[in-house]
C-alpha positions as CSV (number, residue, x, y, z in Angstrom):
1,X,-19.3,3.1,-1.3
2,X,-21.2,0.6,-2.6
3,X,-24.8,-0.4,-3.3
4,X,-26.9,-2.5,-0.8
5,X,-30.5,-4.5,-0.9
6,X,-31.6,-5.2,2.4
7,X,-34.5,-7.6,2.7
8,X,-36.5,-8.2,5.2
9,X,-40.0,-8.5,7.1
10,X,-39.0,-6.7,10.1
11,X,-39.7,-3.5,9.5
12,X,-37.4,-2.7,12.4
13,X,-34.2,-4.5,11.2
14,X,-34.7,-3.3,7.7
15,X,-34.3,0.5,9.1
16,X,-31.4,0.0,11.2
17,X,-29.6,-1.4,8.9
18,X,-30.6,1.1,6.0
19,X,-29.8,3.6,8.9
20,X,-26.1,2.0,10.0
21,X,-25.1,1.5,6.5
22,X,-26.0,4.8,5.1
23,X,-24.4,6.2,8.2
24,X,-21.2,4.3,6.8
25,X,-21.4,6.1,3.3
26,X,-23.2,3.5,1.8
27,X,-26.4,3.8,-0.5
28,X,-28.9,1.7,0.9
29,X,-32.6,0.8,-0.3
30,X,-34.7,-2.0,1.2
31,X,-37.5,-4.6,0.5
32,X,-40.0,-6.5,2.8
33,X,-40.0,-9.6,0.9
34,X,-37.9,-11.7,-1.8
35,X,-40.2,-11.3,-4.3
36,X,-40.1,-7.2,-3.9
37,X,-36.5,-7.7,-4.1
38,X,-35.8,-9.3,-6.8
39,X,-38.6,-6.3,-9.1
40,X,-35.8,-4.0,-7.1
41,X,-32.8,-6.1,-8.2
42,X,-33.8,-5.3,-11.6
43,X,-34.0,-2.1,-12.3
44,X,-31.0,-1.1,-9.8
45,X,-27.3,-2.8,-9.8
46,X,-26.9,-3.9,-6.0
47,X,-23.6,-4.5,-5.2
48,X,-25.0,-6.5,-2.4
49,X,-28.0,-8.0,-1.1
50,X,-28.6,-8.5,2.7
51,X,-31.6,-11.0,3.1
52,X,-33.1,-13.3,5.8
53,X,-33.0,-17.0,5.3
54,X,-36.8,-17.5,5.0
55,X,-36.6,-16.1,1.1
56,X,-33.8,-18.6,0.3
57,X,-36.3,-20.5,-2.0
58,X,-37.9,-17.1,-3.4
59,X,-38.6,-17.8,-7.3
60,X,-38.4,-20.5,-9.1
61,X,-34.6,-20.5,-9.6
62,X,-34.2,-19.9,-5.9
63,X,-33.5,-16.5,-4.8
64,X,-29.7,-16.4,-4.7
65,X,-30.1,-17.7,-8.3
66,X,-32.4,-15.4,-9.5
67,X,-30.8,-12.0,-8.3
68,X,-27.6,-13.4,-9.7
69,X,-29.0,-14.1,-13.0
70,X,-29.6,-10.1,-13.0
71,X,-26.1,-9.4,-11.7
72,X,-23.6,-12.6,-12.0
73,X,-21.6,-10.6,-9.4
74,X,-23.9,-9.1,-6.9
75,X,-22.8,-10.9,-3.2
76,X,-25.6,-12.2,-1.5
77,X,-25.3,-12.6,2.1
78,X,-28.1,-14.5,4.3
79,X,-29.0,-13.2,7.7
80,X,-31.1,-15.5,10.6
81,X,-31.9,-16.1,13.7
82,X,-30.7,-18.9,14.1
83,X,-27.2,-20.6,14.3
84,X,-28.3,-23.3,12.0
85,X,-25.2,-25.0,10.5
86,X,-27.4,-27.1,7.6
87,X,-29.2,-23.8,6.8
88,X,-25.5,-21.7,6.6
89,X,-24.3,-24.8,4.1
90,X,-27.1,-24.5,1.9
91,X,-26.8,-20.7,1.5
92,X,-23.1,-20.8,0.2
93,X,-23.7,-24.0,-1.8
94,X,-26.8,-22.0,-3.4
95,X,-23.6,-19.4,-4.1
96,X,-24.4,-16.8,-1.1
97,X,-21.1,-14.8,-0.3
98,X,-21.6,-14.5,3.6
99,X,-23.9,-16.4,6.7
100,X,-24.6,-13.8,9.1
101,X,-26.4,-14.4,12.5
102,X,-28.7,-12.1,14.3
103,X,-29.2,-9.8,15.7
104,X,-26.2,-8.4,13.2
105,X,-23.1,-7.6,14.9
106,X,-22.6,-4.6,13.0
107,X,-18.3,-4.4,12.8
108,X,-18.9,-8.2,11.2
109,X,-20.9,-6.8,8.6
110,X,-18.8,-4.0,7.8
111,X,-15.8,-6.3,8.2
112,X,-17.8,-8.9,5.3
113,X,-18.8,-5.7,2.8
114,X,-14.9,-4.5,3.3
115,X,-13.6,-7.2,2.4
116,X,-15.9,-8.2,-0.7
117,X,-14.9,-5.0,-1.6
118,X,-11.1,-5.4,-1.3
119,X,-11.5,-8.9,-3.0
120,X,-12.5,-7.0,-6.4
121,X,-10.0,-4.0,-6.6
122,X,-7.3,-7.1,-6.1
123,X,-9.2,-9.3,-9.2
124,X,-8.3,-6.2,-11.2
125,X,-5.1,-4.9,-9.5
126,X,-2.4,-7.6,-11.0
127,X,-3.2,-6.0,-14.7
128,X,-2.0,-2.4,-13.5
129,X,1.4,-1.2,-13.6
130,X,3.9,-2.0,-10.6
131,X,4.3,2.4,-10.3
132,X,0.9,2.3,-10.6
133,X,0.3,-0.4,-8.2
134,X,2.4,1.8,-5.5
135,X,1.0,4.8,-6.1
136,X,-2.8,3.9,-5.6
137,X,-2.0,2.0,-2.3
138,X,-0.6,5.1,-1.3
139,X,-3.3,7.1,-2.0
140,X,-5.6,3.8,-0.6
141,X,-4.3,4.4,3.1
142,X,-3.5,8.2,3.0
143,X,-7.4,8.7,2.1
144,X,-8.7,5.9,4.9
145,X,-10.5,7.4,7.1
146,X,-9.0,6.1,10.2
147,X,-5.4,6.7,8.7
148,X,-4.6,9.3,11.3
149,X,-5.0,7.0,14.1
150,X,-1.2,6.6,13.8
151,X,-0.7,10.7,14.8
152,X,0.4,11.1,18.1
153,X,4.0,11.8,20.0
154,X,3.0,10.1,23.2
155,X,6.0,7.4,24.0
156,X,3.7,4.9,23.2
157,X,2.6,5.3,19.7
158,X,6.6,6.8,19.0
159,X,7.6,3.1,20.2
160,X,5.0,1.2,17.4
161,X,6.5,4.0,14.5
162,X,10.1,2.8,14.8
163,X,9.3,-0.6,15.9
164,X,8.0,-0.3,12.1
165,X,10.7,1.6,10.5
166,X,13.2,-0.9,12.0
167,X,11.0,-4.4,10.5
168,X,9.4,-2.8,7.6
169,X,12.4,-3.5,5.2
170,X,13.1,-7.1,6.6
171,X,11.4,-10.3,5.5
172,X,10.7,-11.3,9.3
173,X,6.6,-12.3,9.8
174,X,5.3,-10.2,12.2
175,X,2.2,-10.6,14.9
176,X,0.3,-7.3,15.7
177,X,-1.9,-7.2,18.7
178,X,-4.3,-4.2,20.2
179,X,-7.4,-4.1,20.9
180,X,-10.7,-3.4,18.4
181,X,-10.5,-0.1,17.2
182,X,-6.3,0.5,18.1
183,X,-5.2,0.7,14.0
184,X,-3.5,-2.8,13.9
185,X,-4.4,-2.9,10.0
186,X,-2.7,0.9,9.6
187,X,0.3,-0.9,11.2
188,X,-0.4,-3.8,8.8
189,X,-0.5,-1.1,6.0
190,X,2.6,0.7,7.1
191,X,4.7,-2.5,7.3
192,X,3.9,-2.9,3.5
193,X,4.1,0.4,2.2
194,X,8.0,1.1,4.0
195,X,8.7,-2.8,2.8
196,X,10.6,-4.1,-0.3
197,X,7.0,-5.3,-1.9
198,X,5.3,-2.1,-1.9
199,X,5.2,-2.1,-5.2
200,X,2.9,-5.1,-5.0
201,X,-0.6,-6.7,-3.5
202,X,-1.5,-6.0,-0.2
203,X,-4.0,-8.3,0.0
204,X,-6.2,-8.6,3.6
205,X,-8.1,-11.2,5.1
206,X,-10.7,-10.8,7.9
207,X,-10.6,-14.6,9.5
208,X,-13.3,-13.5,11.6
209,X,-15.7,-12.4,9.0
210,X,-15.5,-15.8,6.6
211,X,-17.8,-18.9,8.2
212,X,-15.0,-21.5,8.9
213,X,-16.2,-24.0,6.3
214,X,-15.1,-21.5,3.6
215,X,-12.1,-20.4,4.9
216,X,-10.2,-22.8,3.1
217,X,-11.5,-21.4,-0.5
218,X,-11.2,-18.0,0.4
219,X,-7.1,-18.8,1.5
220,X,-6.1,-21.0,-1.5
221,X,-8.4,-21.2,-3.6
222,X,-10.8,-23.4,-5.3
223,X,-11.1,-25.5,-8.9
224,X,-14.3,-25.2,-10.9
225,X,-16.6,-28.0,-9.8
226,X,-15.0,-28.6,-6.4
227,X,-17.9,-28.0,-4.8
228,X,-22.1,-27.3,-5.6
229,X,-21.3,-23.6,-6.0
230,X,-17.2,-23.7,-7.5
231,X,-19.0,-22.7,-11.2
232,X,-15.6,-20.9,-12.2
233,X,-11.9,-21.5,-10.8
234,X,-11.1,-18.8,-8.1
235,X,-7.9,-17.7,-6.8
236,X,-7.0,-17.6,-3.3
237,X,-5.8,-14.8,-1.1
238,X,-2.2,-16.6,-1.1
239,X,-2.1,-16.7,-4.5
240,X,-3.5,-12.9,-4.7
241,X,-0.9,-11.9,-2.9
242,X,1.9,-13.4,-4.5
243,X,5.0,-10.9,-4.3
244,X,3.6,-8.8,-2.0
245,X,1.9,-9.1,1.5
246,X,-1.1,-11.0,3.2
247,X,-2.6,-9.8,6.1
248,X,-4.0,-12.0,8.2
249,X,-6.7,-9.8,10.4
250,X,-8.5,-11.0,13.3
251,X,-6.2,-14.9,12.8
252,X,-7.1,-16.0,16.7
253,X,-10.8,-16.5,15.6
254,X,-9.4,-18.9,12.4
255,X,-10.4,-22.7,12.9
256,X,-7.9,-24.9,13.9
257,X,-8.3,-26.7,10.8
258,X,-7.2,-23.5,9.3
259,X,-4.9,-23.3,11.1
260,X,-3.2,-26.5,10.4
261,X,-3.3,-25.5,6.4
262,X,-1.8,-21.9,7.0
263,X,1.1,-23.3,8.9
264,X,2.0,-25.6,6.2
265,X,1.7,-23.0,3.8
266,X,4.4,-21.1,5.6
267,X,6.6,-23.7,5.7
268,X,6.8,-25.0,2.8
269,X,5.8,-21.9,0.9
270,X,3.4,-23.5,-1.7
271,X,-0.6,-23.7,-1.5
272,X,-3.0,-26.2,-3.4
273,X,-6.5,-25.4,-4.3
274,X,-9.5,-26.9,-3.0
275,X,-10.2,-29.8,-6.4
276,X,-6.9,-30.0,-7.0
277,X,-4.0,-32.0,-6.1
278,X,-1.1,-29.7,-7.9
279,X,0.9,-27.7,-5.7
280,X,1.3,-24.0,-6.1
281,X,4.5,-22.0,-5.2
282,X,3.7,-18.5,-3.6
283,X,6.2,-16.4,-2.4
284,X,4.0,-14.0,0.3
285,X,5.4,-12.3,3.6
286,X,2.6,-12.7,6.3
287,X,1.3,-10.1,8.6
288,X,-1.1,-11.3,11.4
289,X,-3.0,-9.5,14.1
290,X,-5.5,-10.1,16.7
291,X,-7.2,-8.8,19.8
292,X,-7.2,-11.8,21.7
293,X,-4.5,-13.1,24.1
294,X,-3.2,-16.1,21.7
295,X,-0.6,-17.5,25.0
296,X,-4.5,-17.8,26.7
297,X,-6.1,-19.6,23.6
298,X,-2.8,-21.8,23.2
299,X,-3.8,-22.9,26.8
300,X,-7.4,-23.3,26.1
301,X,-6.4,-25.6,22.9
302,X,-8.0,-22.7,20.2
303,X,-4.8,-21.9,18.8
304,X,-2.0,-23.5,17.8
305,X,1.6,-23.0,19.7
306,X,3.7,-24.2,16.3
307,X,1.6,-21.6,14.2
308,X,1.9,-18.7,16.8
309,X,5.9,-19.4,16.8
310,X,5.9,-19.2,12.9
311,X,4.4,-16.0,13.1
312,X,5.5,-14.1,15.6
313,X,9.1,-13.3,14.7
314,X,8.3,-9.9,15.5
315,X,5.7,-9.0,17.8
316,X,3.9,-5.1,17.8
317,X,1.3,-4.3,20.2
318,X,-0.4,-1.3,19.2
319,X,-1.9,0.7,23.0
320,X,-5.2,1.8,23.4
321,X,-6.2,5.1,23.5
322,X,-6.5,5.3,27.3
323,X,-2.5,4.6,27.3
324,X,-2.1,7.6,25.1
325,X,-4.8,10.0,26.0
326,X,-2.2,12.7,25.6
327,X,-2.2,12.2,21.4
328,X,-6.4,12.5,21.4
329,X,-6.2,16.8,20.9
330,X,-4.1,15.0,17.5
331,X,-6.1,12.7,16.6
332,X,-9.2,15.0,17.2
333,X,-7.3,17.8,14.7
334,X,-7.0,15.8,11.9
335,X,-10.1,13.8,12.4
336,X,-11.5,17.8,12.2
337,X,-9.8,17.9,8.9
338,X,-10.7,15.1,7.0
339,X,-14.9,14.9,8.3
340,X,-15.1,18.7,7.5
341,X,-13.7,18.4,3.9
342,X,-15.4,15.1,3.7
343,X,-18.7,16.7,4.3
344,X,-17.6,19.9,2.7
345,X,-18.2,22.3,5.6
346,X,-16.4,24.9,7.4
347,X,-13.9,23.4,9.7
348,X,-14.9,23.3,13.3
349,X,-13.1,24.2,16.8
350,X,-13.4,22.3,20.2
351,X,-13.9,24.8,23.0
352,X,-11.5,23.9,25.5
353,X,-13.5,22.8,28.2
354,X,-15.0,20.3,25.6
355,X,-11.5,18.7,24.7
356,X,-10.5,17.9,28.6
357,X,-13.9,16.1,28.8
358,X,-13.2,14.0,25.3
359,X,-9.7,13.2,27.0
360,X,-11.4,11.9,30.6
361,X,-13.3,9.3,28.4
362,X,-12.9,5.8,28.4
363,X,-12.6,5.1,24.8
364,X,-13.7,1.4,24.9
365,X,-13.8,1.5,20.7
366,X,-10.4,3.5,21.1
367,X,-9.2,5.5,18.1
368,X,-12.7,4.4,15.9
369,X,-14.9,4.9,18.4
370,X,-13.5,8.4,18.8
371,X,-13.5,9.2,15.0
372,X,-17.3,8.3,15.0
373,X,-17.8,11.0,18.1
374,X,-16.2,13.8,16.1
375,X,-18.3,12.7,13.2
376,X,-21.2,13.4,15.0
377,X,-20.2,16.3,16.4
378,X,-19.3,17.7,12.9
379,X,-22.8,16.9,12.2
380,X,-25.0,17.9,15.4
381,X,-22.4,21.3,16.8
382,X,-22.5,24.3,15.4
383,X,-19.2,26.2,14.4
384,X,-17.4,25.1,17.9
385,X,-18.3,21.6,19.7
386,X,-18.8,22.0,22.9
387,X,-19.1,20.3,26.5
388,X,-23.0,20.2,26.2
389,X,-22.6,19.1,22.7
390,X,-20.8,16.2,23.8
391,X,-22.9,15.5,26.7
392,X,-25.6,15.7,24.6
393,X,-24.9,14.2,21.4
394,X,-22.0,11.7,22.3
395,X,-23.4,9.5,24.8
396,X,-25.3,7.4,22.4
397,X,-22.3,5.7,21.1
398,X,-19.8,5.7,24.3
């Protein structure tokens, strides 16, 4: 959970999000302007702060400035309406973490805050213990709330679970690809935990989440003073993940010039950071996925064929729910489990009638979309959901 500002003058936006976010777990509070931000900013630590471009210049100091001179490590991410390349550029020189269009596409959002997230426990995770190490990623994916999107016995999901068991121990790069919401990152997750270098990083990237111009510094790195906002060297994800895994989430919506830097990084195994002209050896087995058809993009000149041969030594597609409607009475069990004990209630029954309707549905969100339903049913039901209840409540979000 963490702790979000959200400014803005639409009173609209600023409740939707304080609505979505708290909705997600997260504890939310909002502001209509910068300088009602930054009187908020000081008397609560935000672990981010969502805000609209107009208020870049808020306070003297500028506003990104000024609520980091509060909290050096509170991530500011910028929101506008418009697609204005000049305007994203002066919000991460001025040291903002994100760019984000509107209106907000939601998953991006979530995706950013994840990954911000992620990007701290790893600054801290190379001091622990290598047991140690193992045992909280263990505990990490066992306690995600989607982990039990990899239940099932339907011949489908049975193929992914040895296709896993078989490449987990090896070496071999591997390509996952499903569509939003399938559980490519549990896969990604699985490959590491059943691997040789369990005992070390799993470190994730979501390519579609970082603004292309940044990508390289968020990969390998950056020097102090390589750029308006480089105030301290930073490591990269490559170098993060040194020993153990990178996952590479969401790689068809990476740059090409991205692109071209990742494949030499595979081949030749060593990184540089941006400022610097010494190499750096890393020793990382890559794990890629995407929901795009990458033989389509190679056609279309998005992606290149050289890196989509260098990583796709092994290639698991992970089916959508509608292939394997049979496991969804699974997946709704222990969904049932973890929301009831998450939210401390009695556990809850689906009447029968209710369960043939949640299998008839075309889960476009696929396993998430169908944890959220539950979730709201666990809310909205009473002791057993039923068909009205879904009819009623569910609709909103199919």
């Amino acid at each position: 959970m963490a702790k979000i500002l959200v400014i803005d003058d639409e009173r609209s936006v600023r409740n939707t999000l304080k609505d979505l976010l708290e909705y997600e777990g997260h504890q939310v509070d909002i502001a209509e302007d910068g300088s009602e931000g930054i009187l908020k900013s000081k008397k609560t630590d935000f672990d981010f702060v969502l805000c609209d471009t107009k208020y870049l210049r808020t306070g003297d100091a500028g506003l990104i400035r000024t609520l980091q001179e509060e909290r050096p490590d509170v991530q500011v991410m910028m929101t506008s309406r418009d697609a204005d390349l000049e305007t994203a550029v002066e919000c991460m020189k001025q040291g903002a973490a994100d760019y984000i269009t509107k209106p907000i596409n939601l998953n991006r959002l979530l995706n950013s805050i994840k990954e911000k997230l992620d990007r701290e426990f790893q600054v801290q995770e190379p001091a622990r213990r290598p047991a140690a190490r193992k045992r909280a990623a263990a505990c990490a994916v066992s306690e995600s709330p989607t982990f039990d999107g990899m239940k099932g016995q339907s011949p489908q999901i049975l193929r992914v679970k040895r296709l896993i068991e078989k490449v987990a121990p090896s070496e071999a790069r591997v390509l996952i690809l499903g569509e939003n919401g399938t559980g490519k990152e549990l896969v990604a997750h699985s490959l590491h935990e059943k691997s040789r270098r369990s005992a070390e990083p799993f470190v994730e990237v979501n390519c579609a989440a970082i603004p292309s111009e940044l990508i390289e510094s968020e990969l390998f790195g950056h020097e102090k003073g390589a750029f308006t906002s480089a105030h301290k060297q930073r490591k990269g994800k490559f170098e993060m993940a040194d020993g153990g895994t990178l996952f590479l989430d969401e790689i068809g919506d990476m740059s090409l010039d991205a692109q071209a830097k990742v494949l030499r990084a595979l081949q030749e195994g060593r990184i540089s950071r941006v400022g610097s002209d010494k190499d750096i050896e890393v020793n990382v087995r890559v794990i890629a996925a995407t929901n795009k058809n990458l033989r389509e993009e190679i056609d279309n000149k998005t992606f290149r064929e050289d890196l989509y041969h260098r990583l796709s030594v092994i290639v698991i597609r992970v089916p959508s729910l509608s292939e394997r409607s049979e496991d969804i009475p699974i997946l709704v069990d222990a969904f049932l489990d973890q929301i009831c004990m998450e939210y401390k209630c009695e556990r809850k029954s689906v009447a029968a009638d209710a369960m043939k309707e949640l299998k008839s549905i075309q889960w476009t969100g696929n396993v998430r979309q169908l944890r959220n339903v539950i979730e709201r049913m666990v809310i909205l039901s009473n002791e057993q959901i039923t068909l009205q209840d879904i009819r009623s409540y569910a609709q909103e979000i199919l």
